[in-house]
C-alpha positions in Angstrom: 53.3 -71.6 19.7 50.3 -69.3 17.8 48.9 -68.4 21.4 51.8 -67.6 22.7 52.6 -65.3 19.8 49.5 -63.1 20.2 49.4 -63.2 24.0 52.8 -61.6 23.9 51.2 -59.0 21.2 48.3 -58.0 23.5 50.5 -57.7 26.5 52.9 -54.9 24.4 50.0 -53.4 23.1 48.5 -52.9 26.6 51.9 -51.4 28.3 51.9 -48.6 25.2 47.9 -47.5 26.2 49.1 -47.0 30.2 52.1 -45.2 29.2 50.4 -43.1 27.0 47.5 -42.7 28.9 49.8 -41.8 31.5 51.9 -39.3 30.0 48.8 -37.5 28.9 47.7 -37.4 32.6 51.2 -35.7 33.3 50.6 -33.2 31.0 47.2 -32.2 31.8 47.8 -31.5 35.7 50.8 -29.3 35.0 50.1 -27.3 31.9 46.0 -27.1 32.5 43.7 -25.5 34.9 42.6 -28.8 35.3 45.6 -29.9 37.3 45.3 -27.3 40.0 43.0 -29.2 42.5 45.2 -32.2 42.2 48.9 -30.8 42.6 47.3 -28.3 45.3 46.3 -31.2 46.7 49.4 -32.8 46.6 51.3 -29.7 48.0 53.0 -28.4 44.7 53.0 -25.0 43.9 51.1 -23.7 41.0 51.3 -20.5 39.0 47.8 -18.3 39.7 47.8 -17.4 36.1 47.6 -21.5 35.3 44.6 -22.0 37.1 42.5 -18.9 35.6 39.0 -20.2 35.8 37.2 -21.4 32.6 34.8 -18.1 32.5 38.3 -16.0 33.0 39.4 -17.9 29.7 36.4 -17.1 27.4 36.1 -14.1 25.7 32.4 -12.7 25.3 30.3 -14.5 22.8 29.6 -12.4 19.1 25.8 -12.1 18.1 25.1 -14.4 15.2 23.1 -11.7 13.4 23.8 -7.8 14.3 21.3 -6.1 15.7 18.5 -4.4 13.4 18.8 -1.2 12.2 15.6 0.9 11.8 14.4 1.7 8.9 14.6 5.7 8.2 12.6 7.2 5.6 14.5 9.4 3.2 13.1 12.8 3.9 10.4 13.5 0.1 12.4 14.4 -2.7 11.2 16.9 -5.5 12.4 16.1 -9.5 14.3 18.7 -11.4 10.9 20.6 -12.2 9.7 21.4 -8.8 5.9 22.6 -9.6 5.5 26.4 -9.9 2.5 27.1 -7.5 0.9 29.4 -9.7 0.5 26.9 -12.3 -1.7 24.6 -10.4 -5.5 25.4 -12.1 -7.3 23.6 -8.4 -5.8 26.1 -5.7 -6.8 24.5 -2.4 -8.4 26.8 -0.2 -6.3 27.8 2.8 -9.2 27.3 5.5 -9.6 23.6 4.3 -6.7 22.1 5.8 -6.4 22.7 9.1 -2.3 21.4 9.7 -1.0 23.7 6.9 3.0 23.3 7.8 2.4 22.1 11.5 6.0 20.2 11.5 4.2 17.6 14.1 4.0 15.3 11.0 6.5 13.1 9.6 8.4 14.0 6.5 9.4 10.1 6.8 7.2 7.3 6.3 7.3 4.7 9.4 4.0 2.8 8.6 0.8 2.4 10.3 0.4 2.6 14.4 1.4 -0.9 16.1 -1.3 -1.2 18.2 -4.8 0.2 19.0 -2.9 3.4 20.7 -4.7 7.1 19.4 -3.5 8.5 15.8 -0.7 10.8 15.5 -3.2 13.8 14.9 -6.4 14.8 16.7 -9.3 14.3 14.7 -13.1 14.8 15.7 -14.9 12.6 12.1 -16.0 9.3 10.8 -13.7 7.6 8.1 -16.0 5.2 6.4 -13.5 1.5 5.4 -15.0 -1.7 4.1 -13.0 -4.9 4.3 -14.2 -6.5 1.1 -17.8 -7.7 -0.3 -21.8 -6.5 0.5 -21.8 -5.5 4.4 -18.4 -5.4 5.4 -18.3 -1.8 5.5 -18.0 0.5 9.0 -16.7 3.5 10.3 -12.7 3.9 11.8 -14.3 6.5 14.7 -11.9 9.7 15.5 -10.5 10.5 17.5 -10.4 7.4 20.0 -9.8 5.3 16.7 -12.5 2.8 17.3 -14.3 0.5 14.2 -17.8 0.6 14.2 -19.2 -2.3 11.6 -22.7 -1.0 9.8 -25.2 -3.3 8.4 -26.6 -0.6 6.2 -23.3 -1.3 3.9 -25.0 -4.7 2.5 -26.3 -3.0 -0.5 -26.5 -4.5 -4.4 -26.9 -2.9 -7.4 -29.7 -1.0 -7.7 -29.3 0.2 -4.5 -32.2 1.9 -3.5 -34.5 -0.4 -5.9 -35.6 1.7 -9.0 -39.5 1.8 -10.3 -38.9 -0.4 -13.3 -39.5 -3.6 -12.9 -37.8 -6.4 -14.0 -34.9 -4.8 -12.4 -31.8 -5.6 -14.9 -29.4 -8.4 -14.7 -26.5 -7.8 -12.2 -22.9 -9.2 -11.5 -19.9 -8.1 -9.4 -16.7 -9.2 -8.5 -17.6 -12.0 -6.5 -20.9 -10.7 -5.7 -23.9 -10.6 -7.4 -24.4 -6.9 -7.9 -21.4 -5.6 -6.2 -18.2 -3.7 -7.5 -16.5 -1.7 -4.8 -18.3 0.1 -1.7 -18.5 3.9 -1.5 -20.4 6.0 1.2 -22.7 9.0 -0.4 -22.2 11.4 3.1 -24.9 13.7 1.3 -27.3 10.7 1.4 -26.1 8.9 3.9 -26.1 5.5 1.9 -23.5 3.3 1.4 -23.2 2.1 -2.8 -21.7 -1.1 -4.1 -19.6 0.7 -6.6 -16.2 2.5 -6.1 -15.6 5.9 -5.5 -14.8 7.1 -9.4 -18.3 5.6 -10.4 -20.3 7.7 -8.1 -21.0 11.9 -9.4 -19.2 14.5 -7.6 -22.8 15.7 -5.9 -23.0 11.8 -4.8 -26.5 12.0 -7.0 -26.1 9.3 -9.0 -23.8 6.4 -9.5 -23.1 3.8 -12.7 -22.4 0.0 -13.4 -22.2 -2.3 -16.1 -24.7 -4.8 -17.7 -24.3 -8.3 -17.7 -24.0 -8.5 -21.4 -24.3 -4.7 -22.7 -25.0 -1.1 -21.9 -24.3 0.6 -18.6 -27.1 1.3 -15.6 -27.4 4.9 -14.0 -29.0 4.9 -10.6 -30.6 7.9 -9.2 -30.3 7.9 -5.5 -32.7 10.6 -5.1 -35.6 8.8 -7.0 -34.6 5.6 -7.5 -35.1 6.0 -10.9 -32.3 4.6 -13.5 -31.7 4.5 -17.0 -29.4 2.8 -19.1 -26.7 4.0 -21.4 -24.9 2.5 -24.4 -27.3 -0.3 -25.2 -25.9 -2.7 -27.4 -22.5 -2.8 -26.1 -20.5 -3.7 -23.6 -18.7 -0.8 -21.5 -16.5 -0.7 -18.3 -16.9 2.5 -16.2 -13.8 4.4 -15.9 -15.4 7.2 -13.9 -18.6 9.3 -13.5 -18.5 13.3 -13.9 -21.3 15.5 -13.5 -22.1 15.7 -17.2 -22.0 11.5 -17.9 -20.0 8.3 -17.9 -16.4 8.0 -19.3 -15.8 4.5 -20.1 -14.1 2.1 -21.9 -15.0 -1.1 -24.2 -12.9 -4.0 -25.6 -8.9 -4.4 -26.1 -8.4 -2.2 -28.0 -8.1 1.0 -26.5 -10.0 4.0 -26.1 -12.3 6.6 -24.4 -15.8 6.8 -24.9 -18.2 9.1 -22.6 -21.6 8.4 -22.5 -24.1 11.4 -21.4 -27.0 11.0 -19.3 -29.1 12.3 -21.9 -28.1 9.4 -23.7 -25.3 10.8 -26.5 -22.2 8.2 -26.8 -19.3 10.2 -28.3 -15.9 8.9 -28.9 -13.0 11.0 -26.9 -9.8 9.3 -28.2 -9.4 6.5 -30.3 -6.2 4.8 -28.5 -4.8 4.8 -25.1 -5.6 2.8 -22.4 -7.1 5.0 -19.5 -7.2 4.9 -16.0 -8.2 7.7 -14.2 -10.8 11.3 -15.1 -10.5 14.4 -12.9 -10.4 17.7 -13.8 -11.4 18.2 -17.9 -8.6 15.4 -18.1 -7.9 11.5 -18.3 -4.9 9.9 -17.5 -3.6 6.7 -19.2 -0.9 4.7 -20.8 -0.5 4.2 -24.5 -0.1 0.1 -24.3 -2.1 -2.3 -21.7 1.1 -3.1 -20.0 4.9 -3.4 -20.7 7.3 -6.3 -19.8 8.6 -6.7 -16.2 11.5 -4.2 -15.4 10.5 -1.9 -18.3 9.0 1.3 -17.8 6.1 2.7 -19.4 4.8 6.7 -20.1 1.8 8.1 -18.0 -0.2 10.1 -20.5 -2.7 12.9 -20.0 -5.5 13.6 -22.3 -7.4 17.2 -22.6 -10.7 15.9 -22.8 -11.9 19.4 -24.5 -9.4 19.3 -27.4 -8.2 15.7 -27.5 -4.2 16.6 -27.1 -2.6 14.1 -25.5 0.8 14.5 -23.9 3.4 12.4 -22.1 2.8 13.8 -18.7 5.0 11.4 -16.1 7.8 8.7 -16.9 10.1 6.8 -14.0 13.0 5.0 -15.8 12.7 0.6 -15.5 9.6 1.0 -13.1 5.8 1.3 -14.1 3.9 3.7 -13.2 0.0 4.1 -12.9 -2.2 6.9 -11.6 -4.7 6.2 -8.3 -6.2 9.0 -7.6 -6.1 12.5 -6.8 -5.8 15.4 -4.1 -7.7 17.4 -2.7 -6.8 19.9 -5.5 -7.7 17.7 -7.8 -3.5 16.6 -8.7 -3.1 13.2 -9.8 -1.2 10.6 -7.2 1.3 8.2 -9.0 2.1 5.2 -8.0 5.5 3.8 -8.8 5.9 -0.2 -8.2 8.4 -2.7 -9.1 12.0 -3.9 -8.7 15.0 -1.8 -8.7 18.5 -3.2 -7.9 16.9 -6.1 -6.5 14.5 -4.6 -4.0 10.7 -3.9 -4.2 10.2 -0.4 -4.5 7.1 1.7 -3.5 7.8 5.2 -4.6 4.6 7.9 -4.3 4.2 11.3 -7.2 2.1 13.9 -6.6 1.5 15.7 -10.5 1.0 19.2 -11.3 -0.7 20.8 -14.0 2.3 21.0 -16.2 3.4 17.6 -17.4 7.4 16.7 -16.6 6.6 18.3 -13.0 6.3 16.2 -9.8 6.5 15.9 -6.8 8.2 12.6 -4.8 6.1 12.6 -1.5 6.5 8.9 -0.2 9.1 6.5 0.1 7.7 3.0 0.8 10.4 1.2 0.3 11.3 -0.9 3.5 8.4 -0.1 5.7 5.6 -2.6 6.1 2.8 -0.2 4.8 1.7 -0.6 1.2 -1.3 0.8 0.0 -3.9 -0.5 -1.7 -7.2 0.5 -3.6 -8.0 4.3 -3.8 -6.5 7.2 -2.2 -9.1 9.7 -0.5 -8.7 13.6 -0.6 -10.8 15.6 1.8 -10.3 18.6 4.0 -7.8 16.6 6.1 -5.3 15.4 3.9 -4.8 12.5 1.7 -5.7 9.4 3.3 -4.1 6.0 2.7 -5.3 2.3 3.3 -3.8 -0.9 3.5 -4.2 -4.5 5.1 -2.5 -3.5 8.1 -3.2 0.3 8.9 -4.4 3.6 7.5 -2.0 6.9 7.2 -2.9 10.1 6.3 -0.4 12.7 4.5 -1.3 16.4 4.8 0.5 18.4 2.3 2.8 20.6 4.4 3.1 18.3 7.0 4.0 15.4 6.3 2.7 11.2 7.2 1.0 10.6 10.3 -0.3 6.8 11.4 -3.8 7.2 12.3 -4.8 3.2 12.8 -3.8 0.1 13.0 -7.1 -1.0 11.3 -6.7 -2.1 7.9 -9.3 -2.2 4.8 -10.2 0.0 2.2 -11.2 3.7 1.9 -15.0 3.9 1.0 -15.0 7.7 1.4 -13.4 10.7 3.5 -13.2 11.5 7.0 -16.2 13.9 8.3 
């Protein structure tokens, strides 16, 4: 009586799936494209717009990301005290820079060459780079644009060997000896010290001690002397008439003579940069992220110090100069939520710059120190070197990245 029961339950249940199955069949040949082979085959007329082919029914597929953009370079920008020319004190002598507004530069930054093609300009000189450490140093040959390593650049402090024996005591950043690499053109030598710690003439360059005092090497002797004995000093840069340097946490300027005088400058300030009968600094070590702090410029002949460059929420710092001897700001940080990479040339009145890079967005960001020489002002990062000329603009002269050990010549 059970099995009866369910066989009469499995037989119902079986009838629904045909008929359904069937009336789904019904409806697919006449309402699809699907059913047009089998009425046409059957001799029942179809409507051409019901058997539209399946490509005929799709529309054309949208691109899951829209397509990129280039990056444009917002043309430089001058502040609201655009710098009078006649108050520059370093005028830059007209037959030194041979693309004086050319227009055949680039107003817009578009980052380094992509390949080993020729630079943008044509350039007959040698523009010594070093990638990082005792002997990685070369020359980026113009104009073909070609990197020629040199073995001459493994070179220690002292570098040549001075008379005095037992030779002081050395350390570097990594590297016994070693600081930064620099390329005296006059002496054809390559020093293991940056640019700033070498004299204008290329005569002479300092370095700390281990433990006190700093070391003066004479390239043209080999002789050396130390300065400062007793203490412990940083080199902030090397003029003709001694060593301005810094010692402790506390803040300060000291500059030590080669005749061996230590006299105090300033008392506070933090300070990064000397060019020109002035240093340029901050008044605290640092400021929080996405505050802003106050470039400052000291007159090293009267100790006034004024509050020479500001940009609001971003910090600022100063990394070299021109060839007319105007400092070049960096401005770094976030703004809105993007990095930002913006790029000052000063003037000699403080408040007065000038906006002459945009890096924001472009895969060139410069490291170490800017050169200046009759060219232009020549750039360096890991992944290509550029070169601004004042007048006319960025060109992308390699693809070959480093750091600047001197100028172009």
């Amino acid at each position: 009586m059970i099995l009866g029961s369910r066989l009469q339950r499995i037989v119902a249940a079986a009838t629904v799936t045909v008929v359904t199955l069937a009336v789904i069949g019904v409806v697919l040949v006449t309402t699809t494209p699907l059913g047009c082979g089998p009425l046409r085959s059957m001799h029942v007329k179809v409507s051409s717009r019901q058997c539209l082919t399946v490509a005929q029914n799709l529309s054309s597929p949208t691109p899951a990301f829209p397509t990129p953009t280039p990056f444009v370079q917002p043309s430089p920008t001058s502040d609201s005290y655009p710098p009078p020319a006649s108050q520059n004190p370093y005028p830059q002598p007209a037959s030194d820079n041979p693309f004086p507004g050319s227009g055949s530069g680039s107003s817009s930054f578009t980052g380094p060459l992509s390949g080993s093609g020729p630079p943008a300009i044509g350039l007959n000189c040698r523009l010594p780079i070093f990638a990082g450490g005792p002997g990685s140093g070369g020359f980026i040959l113009f104009p073909n644009g070609n990197f020629q390593p040199d073995p001459r650049s493994a070179v220690t402090a002292p570098s040549p060997s001075p008379s005095a024996t037992p030779a002081p005591p050395q350390y570097g950043y990594g590297y016994q000896g070693w600081w930064g690499t620099t390329y005296d053109r006059g002496y054809a030598r390559w020093l293991p010290v940056p640019i700033a710690w070498v004299t204008p003439d290329g005569t002479r360059y300092a370095y700390p001690g281990q433990t006190d005092g700093i070391y003066v090497q004479n390239i043209t002797n080999g002789t050396q002397v130390e300065l400062g004995e007793g203490r412990a000093w940083y080199p902030v840069d090397v003029e003709a008439n001694g060593v301005y340097a810094v010692t402790g946490a506390t803040g300060g300027l000291w500059l030590l003579t080669f005749a061996g005088g230590v006299t105090q400058v300033a008392t506070t300030g933090y300070w990064q940069q000397v060019r020109g009968g002035y240093a340029y600094g901050t008044a605290t070590s640092s400021v929080p992220s996405g505050a802003g702090n106050t470039i400052l410029r000291l007159d090293l002949r009267t100790g006034q110090t004024v509050d020479y460059f500001a940009y609001p929420s971003i910090q600022s710092s100063v990394a070299g100069f021109d060839y007319t001897g105007r400092p070049v700001i960096y401005v770094q940080g976030q703004s809105q939520g993007q990095q930002v990479f913006y790029i000052y040339l000063g003037s000699s009145t403080p408040g007065r710059s000038t906006q002459i890079g945009n890096l924001a967005g472009s895969n060139f960001w410069p490291n170490g120190t800017p050169v200046a020489d009759s060219h232009g002002l020549w750039f360096a990062s890991g992944n290509g070197i550029a070169l601004y000329v004042d007048g006319g603009g960025w060109y992308s002269m390699s693809a070959i990245g480093g750091q600047l050990a001197g100028g172009c010549a």
